[in-house]
C-alpha positions as CSV (number, residue, x, y, z in Angstrom):
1,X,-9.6,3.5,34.4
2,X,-6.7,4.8,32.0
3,X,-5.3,1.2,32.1
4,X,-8.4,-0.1,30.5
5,X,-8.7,2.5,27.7
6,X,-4.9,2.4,26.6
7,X,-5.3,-1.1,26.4
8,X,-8.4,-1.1,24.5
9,X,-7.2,1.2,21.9
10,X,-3.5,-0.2,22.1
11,X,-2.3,3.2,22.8
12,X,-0.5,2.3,25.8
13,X,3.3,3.8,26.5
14,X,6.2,1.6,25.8
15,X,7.7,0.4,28.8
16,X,11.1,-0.6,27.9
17,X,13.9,0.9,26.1
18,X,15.0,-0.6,22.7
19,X,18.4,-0.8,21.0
20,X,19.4,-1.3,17.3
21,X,21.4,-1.7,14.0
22,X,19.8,-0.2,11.1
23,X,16.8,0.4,12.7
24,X,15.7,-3.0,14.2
25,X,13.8,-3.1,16.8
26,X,15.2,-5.2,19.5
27,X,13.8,-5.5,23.6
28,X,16.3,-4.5,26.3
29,X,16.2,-5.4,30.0
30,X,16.2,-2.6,32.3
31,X,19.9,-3.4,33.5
32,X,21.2,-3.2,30.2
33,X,19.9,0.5,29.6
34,X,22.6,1.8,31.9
35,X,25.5,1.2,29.8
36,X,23.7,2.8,26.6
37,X,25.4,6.2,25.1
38,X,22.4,8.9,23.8
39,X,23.5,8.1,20.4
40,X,22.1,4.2,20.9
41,X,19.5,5.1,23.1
42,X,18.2,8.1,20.7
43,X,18.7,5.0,17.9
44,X,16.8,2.8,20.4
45,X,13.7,4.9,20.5
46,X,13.3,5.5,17.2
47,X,13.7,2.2,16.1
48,X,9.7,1.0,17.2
49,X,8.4,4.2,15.6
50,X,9.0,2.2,12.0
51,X,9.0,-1.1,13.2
52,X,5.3,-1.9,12.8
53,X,4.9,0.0,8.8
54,X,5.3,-3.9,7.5
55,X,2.7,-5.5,9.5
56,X,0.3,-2.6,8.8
57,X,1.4,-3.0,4.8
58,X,0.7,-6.7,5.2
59,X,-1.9,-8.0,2.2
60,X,-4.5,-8.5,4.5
61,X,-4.4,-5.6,7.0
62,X,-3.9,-2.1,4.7
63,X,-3.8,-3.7,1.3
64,X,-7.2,-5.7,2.0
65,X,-9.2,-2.6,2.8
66,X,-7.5,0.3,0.6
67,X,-8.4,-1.8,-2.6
68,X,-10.5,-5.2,-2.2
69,X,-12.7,-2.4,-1.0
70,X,-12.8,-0.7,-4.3
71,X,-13.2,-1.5,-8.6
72,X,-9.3,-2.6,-8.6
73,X,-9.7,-5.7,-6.8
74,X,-12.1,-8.8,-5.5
75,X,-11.4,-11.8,-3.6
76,X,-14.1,-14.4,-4.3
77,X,-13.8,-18.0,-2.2
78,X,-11.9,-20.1,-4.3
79,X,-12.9,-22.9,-5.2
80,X,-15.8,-22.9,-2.9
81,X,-13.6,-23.0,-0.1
82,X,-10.2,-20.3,0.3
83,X,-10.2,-17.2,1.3
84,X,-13.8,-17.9,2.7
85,X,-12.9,-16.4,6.0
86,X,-16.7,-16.0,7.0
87,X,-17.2,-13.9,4.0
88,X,-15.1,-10.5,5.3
89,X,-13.3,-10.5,1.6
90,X,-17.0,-10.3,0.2
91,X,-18.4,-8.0,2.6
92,X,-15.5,-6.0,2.3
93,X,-16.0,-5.5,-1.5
94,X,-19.6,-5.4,-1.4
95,X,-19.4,-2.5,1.4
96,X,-21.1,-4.9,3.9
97,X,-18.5,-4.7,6.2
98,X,-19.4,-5.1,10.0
99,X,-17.5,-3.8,13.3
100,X,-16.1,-7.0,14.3
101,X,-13.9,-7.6,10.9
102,X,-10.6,-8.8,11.8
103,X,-8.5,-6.8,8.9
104,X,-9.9,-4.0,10.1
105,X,-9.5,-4.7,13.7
106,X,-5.6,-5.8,13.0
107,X,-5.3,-2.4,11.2
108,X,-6.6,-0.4,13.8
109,X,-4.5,-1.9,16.4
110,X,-1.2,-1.3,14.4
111,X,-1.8,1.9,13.6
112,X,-2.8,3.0,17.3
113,X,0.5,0.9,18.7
114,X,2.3,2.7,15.9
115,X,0.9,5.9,17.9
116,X,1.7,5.0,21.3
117,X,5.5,4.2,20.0
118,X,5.1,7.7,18.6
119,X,4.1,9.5,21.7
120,X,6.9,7.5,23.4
121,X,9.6,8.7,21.4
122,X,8.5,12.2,21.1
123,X,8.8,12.3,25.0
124,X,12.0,10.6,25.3
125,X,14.3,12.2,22.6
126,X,14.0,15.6,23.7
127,X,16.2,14.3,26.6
128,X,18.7,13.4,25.1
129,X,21.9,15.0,24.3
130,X,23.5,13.6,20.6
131,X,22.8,15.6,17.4
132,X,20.7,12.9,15.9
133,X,18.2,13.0,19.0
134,X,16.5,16.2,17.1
135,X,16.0,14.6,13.2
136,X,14.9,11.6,15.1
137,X,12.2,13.8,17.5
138,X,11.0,15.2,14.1
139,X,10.7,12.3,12.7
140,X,8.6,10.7,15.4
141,X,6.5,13.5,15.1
142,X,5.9,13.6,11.4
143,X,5.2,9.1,11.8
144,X,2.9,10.1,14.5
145,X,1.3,12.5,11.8
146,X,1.0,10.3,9.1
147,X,-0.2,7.1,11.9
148,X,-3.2,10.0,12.3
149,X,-4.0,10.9,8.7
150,X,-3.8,7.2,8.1
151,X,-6.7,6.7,11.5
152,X,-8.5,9.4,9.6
153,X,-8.8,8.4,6.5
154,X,-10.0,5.0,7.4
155,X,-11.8,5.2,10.5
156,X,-12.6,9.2,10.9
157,X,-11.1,9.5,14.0
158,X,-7.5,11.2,15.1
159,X,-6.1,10.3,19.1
160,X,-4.1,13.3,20.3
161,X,-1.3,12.4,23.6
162,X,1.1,14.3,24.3
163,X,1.6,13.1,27.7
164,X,2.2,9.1,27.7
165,X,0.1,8.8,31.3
166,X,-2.9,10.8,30.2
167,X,-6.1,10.0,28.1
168,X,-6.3,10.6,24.4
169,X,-8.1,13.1,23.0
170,X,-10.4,12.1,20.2
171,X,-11.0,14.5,17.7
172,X,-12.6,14.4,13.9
173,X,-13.4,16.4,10.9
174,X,-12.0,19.5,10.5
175,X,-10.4,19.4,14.2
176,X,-8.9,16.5,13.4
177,X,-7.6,17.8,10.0
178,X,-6.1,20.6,11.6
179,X,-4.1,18.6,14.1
180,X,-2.7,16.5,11.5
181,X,-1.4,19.2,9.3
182,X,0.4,21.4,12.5
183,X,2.1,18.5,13.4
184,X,3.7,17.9,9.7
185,X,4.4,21.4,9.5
186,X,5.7,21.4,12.8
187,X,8.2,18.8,11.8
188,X,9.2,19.4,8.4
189,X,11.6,22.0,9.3
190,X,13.9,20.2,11.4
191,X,13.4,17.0,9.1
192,X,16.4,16.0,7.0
193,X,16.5,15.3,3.2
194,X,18.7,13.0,3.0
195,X,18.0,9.8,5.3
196,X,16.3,7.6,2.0
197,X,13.0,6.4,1.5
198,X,12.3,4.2,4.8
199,X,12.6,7.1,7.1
200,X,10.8,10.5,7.4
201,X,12.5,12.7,5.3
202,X,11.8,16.5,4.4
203,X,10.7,15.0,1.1
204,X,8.8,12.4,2.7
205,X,6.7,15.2,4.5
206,X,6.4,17.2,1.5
207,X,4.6,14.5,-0.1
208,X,2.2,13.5,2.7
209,X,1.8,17.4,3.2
210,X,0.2,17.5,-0.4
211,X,-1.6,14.4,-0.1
212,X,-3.1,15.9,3.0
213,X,-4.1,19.1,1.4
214,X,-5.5,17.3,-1.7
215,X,-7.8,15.1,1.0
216,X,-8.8,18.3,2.7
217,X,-12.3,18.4,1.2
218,X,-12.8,15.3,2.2
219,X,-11.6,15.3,5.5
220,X,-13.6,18.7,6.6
221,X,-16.9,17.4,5.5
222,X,-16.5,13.4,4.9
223,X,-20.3,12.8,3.4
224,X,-20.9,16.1,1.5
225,X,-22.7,15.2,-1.6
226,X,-20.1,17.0,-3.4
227,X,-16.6,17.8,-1.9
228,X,-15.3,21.8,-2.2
229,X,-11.9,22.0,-3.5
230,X,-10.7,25.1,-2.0
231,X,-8.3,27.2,-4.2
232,X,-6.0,27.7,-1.3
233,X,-6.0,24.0,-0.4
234,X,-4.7,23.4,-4.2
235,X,-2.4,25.9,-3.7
236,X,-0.6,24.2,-0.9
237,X,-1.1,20.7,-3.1
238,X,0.9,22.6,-6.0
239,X,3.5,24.3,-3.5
240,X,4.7,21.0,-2.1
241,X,4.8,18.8,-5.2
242,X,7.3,22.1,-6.7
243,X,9.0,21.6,-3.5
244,X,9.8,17.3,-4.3
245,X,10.2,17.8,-8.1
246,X,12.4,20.8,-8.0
247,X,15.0,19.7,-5.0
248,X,16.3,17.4,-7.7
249,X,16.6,14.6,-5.5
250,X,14.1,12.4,-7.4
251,X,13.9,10.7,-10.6
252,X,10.8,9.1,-12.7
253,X,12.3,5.5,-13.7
254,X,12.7,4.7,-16.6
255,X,11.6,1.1,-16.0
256,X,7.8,1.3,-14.4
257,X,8.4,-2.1,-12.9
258,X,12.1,-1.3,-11.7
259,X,10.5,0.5,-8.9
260,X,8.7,-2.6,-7.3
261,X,12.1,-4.9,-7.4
262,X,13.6,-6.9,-4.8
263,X,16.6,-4.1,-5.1
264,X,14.6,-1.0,-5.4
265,X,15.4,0.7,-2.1
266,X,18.0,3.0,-3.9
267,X,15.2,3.7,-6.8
268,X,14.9,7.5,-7.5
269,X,11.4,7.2,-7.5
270,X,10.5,5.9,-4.0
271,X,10.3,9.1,-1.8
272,X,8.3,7.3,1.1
273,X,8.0,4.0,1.9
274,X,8.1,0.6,3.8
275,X,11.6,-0.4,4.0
276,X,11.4,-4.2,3.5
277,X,15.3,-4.9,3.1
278,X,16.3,-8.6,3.8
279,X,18.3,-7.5,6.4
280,X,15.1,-6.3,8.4
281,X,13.4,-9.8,7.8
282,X,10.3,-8.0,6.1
283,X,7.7,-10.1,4.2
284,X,6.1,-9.4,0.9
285,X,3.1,-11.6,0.7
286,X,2.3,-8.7,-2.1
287,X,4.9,-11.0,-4.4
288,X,2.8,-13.5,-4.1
289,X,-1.1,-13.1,-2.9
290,X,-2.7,-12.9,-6.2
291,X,-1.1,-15.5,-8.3
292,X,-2.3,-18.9,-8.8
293,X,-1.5,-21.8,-6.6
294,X,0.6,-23.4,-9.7
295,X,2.9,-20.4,-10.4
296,X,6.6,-20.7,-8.5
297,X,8.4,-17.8,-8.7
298,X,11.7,-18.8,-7.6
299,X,13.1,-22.4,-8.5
300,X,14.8,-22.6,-5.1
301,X,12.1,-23.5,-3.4
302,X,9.5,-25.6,-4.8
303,X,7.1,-24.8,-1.8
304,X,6.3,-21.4,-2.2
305,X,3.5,-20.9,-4.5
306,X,0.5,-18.5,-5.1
307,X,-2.2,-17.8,-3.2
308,X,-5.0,-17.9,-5.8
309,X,-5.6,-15.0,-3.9
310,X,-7.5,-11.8,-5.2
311,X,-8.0,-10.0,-8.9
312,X,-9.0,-7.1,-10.7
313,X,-11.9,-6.9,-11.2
314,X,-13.4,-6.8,-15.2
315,X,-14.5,-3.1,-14.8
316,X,-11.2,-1.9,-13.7
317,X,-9.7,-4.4,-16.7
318,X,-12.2,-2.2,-19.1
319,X,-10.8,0.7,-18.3
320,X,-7.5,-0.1,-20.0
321,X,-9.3,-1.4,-23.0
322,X,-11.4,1.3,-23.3
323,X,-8.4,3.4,-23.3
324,X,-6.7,1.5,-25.7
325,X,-9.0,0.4,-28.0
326,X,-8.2,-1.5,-31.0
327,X,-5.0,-2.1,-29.8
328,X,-3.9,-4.3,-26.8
329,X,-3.8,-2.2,-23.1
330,X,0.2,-4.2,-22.9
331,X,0.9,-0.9,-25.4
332,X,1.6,0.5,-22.2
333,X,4.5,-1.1,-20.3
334,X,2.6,-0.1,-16.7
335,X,0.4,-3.1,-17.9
336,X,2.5,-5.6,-18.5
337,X,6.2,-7.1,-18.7
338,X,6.7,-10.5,-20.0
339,X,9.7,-12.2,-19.0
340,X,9.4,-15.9,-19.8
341,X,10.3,-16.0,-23.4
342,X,8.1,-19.0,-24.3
343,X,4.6,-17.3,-25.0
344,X,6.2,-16.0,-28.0
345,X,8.5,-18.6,-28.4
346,X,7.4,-22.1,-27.2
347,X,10.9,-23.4,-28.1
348,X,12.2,-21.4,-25.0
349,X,10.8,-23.9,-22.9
350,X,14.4,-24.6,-20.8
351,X,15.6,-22.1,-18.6
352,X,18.8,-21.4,-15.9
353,X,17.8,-20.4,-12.8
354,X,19.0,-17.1,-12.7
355,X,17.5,-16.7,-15.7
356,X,13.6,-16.9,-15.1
357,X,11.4,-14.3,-13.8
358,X,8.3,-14.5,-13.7
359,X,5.9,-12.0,-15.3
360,X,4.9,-8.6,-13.9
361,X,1.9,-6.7,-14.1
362,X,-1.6,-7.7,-15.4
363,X,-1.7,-11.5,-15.9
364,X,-4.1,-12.9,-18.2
365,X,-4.9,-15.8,-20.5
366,X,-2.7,-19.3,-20.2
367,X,0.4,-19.3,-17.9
368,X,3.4,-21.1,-18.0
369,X,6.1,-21.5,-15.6
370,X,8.2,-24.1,-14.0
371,X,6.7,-27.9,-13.7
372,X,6.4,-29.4,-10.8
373,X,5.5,-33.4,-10.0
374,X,5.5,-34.7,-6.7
375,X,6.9,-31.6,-5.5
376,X,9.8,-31.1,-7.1
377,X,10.6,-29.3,-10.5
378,X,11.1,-31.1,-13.7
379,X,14.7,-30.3,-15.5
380,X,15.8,-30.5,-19.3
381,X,18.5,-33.0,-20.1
382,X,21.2,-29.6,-19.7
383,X,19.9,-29.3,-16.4
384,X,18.1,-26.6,-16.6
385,X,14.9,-26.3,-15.7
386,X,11.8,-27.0,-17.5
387,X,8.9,-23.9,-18.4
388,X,5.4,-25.1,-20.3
389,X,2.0,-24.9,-19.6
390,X,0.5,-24.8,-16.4
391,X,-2.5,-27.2,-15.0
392,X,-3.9,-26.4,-11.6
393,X,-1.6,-29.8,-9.9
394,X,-2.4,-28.2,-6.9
395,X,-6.2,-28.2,-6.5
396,X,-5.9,-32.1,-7.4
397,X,-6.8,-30.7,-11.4
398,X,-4.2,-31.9,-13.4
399,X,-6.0,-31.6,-16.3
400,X,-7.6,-28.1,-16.0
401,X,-5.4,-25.6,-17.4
402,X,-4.4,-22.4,-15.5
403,X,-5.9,-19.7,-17.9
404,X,-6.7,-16.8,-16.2
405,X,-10.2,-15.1,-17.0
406,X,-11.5,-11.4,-17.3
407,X,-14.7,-12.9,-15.6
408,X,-14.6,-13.1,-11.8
409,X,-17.5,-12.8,-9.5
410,X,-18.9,-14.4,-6.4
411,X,-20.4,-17.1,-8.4
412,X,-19.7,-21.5,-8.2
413,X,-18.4,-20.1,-11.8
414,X,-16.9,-17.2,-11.2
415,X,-15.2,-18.2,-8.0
416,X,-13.1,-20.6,-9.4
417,X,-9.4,-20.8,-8.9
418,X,-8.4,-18.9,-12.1
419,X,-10.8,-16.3,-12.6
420,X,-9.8,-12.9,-12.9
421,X,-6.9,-11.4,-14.3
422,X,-3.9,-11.3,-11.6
423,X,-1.6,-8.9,-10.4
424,X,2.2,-9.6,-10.0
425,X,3.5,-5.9,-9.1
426,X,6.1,-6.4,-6.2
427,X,8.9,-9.0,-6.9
428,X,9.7,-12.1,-4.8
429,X,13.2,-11.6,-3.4
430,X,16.0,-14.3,-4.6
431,X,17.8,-13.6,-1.2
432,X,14.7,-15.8,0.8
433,X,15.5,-18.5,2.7
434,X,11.8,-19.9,2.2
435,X,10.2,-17.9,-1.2
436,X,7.9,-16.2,0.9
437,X,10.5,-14.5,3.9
438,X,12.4,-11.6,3.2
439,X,10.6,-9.3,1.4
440,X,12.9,-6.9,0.0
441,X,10.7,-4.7,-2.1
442,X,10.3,-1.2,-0.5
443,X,6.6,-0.9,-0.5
444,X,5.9,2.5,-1.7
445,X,3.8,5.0,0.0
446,X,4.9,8.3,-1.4
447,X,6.6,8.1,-5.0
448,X,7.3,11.1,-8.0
449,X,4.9,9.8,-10.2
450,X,2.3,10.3,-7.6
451,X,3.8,13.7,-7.1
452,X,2.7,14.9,-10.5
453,X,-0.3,13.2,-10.7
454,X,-1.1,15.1,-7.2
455,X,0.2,18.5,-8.9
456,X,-1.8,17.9,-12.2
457,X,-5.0,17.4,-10.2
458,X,-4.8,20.5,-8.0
459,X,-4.1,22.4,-11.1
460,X,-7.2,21.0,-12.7
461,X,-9.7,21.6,-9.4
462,X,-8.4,25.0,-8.7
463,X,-8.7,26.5,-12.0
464,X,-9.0,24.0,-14.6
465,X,-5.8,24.4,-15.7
466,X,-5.8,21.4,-18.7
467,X,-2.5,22.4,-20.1
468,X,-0.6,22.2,-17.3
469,X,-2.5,19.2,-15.8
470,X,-2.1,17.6,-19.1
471,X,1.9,18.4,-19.2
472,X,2.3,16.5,-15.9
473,X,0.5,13.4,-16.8
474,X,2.7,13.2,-20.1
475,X,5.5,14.0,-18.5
476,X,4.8,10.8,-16.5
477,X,4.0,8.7,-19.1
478,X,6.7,9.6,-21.0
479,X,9.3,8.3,-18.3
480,X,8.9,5.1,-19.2
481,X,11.2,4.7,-21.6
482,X,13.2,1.5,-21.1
483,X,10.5,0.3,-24.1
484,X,8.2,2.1,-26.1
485,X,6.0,4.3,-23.5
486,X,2.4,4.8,-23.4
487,X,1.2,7.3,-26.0
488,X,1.3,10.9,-25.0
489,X,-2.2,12.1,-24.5
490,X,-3.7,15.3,-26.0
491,X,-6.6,16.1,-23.4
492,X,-7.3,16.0,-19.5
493,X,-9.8,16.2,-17.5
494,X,-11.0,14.9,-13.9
495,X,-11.9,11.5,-15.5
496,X,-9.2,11.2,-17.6
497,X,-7.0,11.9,-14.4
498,X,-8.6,9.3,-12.6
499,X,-7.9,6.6,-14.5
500,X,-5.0,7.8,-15.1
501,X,-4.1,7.3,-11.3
502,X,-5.4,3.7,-12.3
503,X,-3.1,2.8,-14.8
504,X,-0.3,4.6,-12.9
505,X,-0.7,3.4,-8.9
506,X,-3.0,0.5,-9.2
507,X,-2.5,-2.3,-5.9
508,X,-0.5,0.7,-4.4
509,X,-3.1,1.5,-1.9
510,X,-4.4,4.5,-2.5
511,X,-7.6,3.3,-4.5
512,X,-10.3,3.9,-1.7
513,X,-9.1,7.5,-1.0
514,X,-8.7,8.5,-4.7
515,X,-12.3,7.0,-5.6
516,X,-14.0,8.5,-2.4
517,X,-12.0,12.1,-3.7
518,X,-13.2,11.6,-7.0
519,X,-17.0,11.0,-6.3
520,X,-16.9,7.5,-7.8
521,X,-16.8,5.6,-4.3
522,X,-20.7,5.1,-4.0
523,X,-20.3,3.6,-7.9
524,X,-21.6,0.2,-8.9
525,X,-19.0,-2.5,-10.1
526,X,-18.7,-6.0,-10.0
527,X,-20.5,-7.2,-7.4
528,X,-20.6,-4.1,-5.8
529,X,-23.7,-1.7,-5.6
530,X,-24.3,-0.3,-2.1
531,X,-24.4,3.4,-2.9
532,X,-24.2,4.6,1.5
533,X,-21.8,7.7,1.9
534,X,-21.8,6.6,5.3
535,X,-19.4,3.7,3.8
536,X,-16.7,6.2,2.9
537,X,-15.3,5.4,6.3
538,X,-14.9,2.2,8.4
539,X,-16.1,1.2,11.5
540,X,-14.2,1.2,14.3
541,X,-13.3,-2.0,16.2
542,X,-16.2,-3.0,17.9
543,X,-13.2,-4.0,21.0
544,X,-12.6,-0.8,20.9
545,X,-15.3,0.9,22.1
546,X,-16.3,-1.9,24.2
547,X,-13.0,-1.6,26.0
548,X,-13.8,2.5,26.5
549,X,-17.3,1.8,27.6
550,X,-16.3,2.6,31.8
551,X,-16.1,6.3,29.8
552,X,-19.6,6.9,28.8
553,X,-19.0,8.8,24.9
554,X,-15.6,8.4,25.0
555,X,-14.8,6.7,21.4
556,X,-18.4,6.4,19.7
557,X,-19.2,4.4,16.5
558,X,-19.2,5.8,13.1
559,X,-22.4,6.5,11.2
560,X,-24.2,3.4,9.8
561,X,-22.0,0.7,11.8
């Protein structure tokens, strides 16, 4: 009976030990185990705690529902024909989604094998004897924490095990709240702050701690018609963002776009996040998802393209405009970074190869880049390498420009391969050995700017507090200084805050949660209308609970699935 659920739910305990070398995760045989020290096998069983955060970070396992699920992006079927995938990208957007979606499934299974890895190492290190056997216990603890708040905020639903050979216990709502935050307080203290942004660090839990109080309203009472802040809740929120902003640790950067490199592991900013080093063979699809099939990022390798993948949609493009209005929204260098010289100068039209970049941020309008014929770049008579207009070569449309539109819809029209403004955020890594392999970018989950966005909102439910609020968010803006930063602003409110998140963490994942916080989840935007609170949350895995059905009750549906 306990065989069947574990493996149902993937929650089953790890049944060898593993070794490693800057935290990779690599399988021992039993025999070898014997000649391990405590320091490699504490190393060892920390390792799997981490080793899934990529493959749950992947474009279309966490990305795919945190924000094709919301205003900032849509993923039509190309062309008539990619990204079709029976229609989960549309349902997904349209809040149709259905209990046998493979994103969500994949997510769900990570997640609860990032649990049981959890529960694994929380029982093994307290056995062993080096010093690092108790950072790495609290750090297991506080992964297994944030594995939970990450179940509960998607699905509703939190799996407590202590002991690897027993049943979980399923808990939700406020129970499951509760649970969530002992366990980050119980770990903080013994957590150090020093071990960088892939790892649990004090600062790490510190940041999740806040975003956990902030989500409190929403986690006690997930379909209240309207969420009570409570003024201790916010105090915690405050307490903990003072904490990461006054340890001194951290640093807003002074380029926005610095912080999404190839080489931003060391950035000030990150606090928490995915560490995608090239040494640890991680894989930013982010780099590349959205762009079109006819950009080539990296003249290496003449193979790795874009996706034609998903884009923002024109409501969430509005919101800059509006904001911005009469000037251009690229006033503010979180929108925009050109790189290739040649929109302004068409002159500029040959370039070394370690001299092009492509360009970051919003994409809009006609793009240029490298020309490719028969699969293989074109150079200038210096041997460089030649940048112009591109045509979509690719879809067999040589003669159709590649002109990115605000429109994009599910429409023949709208569905076409260069609708919608695209999204280049995360860098592709020049250390590949394909264009698309070794990620590089840190994908962050935690960063300062978040921090005092976080601070500047609990400031604003708990009392209103504009001034202060208002302070943060400028202080923020201000930051980015390696051009001319955004204008300061001269009011805040809760609206104003909200798209201020926009501007500041949009693609980063935390869309869904900050739009079902802010009330504006059950909204209407492109091709979106379904107003059901019961939508807040996801299903879970219809394999799931059909794998937990010999247990009558055990693991039961959400609302409305």
């Amino acid at each position: 009976m306990k065989k069947i659920i574990f493996s149902a739910l993937a929650l089953v305990a790890l049944s060898g030990t593993y070794g490693c070398t800057k935290l990779e995760e690599n399988v021992l045989d039993e025999a070898s185990v014997s000649g391990l020290s405590d320091r490699q096998l504490a190393d060892g069983n920390i390792a799997p705690v981490y080793a899934l955060l990529p493959n749950i970070f992947l474009h279309t396992n966490y990305f795919a529902v945190q924000e094709i699920s919301t205003d900032e992006a849509i993923l039509p079927y190309r062309g008539g024909t990619d990204w079709g995938d029976n229609g989960i990208y549309l349902a997904l957007h349209q809040h149709t989604h259905t209990s046998t979606d493979p994103n969500l499934l994949n997510t769900w299974n990570l997640l609860a094998q990032s649990l049981s890895r959890s529960v694994s190492a929380v029982n093994t290190l307290p056995n062993l004897k080096d010093p690092s056997a108790a950072i790495y216990l609290a750090e297991a603890r506080g992964m297994r924490a944030y594995y939970s708040m990450l179940m509960l905020d998607l699905f509703g639903v939190v799996f407590v095990k202590d002991d690897p050979q027993a049943n979980s216990k399923i808990l939700r709502g406020e129970a499951a709240y509760n649970y969530i935050l002992s366990e980050l307080l119980a770990a903080e203290p013994n957590l150090s702050p020093s071990v960088g942004p892939g790892r649990m660090s004090k600062g790490a839990a510190w940041g999740l701690l806040a975003r956990l109080y902030l989500n409190a309203a929403v986690y006690r009472d997930r379909y209240a018609t309207q969420f009570t802040f409570q003024p201790a809740d916010m105090d915690k929120v405050v307490e903990y963002c003072d904490k990461i902003i006054n340890s001194g640790q951290y640093q807003l950067s002074r380029d926005y776009f610095s912080i999404f490199n190839s080489n931003n592991h060391d950035n000030k900013e990150l606090i928490f996040a995915v560490d995608q080093r090239a040494e640890l063979n991680g894989t930013n699809r982010l780099a590349y998802f959205s762009i079109s099939g006819d950009q080539f990022p990296l003249p290496a390798y003449p193979a790795a393209n874009g996706t034609d993948g998903p884009a923002i949609t024109p409501d969430y493009y509005r919101s800059w405009t509006s904001a911005y209005s009469p000037k251009d929204p690229s006033v503010d260098p979180r929108f925009y970074k050109q790189n290739l010289s040649i929109y302004s100068n068409p002159a500029d039209s040959c370039v070394a190869e370690g001299d092009f970049n492509i360009n970051r941020g919003i994409l809009r309008g006609q793009q240029y880049g490298l020309l490719r014929v028969n699969g293989a770049f074109l150079r200038c008579p210096d041997g460089k390498y030649k940048v112009g207009r591109l045509t979509n070569v690719t879809r067999n449309r040589p003669t159709v420009p590649v002109i990115f539109t605000e429109q994009v819809d599910f429409t023949v029209a709208g569905s076409d391969y260069s609708t919608g403004y695209r999204v280049e955020k995360y860098e592709f890594s020049k250390k590949s050995t394909s264009g698309r392999n070794l990620g590089d970018a840190d994908i962050s989950i935690v960063r300062l700017a978040d921090v005092y966005l976080m601070r500047a909102e609990a400031k604003l439910r708990k009392s209103n507090d504009a001034a202060s609020a208002l302070a943060d968010v400028n202080t923020v803006r201000a930051a980015r200084t390696l051009t001319t930063p955004p204008p300061t602003l001269t009011t805040m409110d809760l609206d104003l805050l909200f798209r201020e998140r926009g501007f500041e963490l949009y693609w980063e994942m935390v869309r869904r949660t900050d739009m079902i916080r802010f009330g504006k989840y059950e909204g209407t935007w492109t091709e979106k209308t379904n107003n059901n609170t019961r939508k807040r949350i996801f299903p879970i895995p219809q394999t799931a609970i059909d794998g937990a059905s010999n247990l009558p009750g055990y693991l039961v549906q959400n609302e409305s699935y």
